[in-house]
N, C-alpha and C positions, 0 to 999 in steps of 0.2 A: 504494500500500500504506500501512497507517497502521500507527503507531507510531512512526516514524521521519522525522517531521514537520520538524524541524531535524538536518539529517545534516552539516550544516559542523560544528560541534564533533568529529565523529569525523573528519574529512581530517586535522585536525591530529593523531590516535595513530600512531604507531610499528604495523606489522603483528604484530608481538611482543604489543603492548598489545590490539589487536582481537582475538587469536587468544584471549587469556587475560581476557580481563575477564568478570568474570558477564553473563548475558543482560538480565540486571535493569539495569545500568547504561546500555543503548540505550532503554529506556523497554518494553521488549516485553513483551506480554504473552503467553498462552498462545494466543490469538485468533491474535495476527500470527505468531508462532512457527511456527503449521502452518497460514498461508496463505504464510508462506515459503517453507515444504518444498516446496509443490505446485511453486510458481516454479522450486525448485532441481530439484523432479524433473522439471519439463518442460524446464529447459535442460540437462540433463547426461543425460536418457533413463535415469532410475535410479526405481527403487521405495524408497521410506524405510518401514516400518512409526512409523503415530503414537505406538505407545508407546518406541519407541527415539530420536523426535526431543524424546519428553516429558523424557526423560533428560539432553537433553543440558545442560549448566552454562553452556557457552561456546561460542563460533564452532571453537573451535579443534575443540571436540566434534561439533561439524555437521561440518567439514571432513572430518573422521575417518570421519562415518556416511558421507559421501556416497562418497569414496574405498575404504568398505569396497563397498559398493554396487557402485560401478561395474567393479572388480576380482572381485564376485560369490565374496568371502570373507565369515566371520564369526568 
């Protein structure tokens, strides 16, 4: 997957720090963004609509769609 070409600088954040940091500070863009989703919807067996993973600011926010997903709330 690209965007995230040097991934050793994030081992070193705190989970706290990955959940909340903007998307912009892992380098993504909106390309890798939703060839992520697909990754996450094939390992977790969840449907993301693309305008709700366009939303999201932060991991912490993907975490959220995906767990609303998979619990089949909204």
């Amino acid at each position: 997957m690209s965007g995230l070409a040097d991934s050793s600088t994030y081992f070193k954040w705190s989970d706290e720090r990955l959940l909340i940091e903007p998307l912009e500070a892992f380098g993504i863009d909106s390309l890798t963004l939703l060839e992520f989703a697909m990754e996450v919807e094939n390992a977790y067996n969840v449907a993301l609509e693309e305008e709700d993973v366009n939303l999201c600011n932060n991991v912490g926010d993907l975490v959220s769609l995906v767990a609303v997903a998979r619990n089949g709330t909204n």
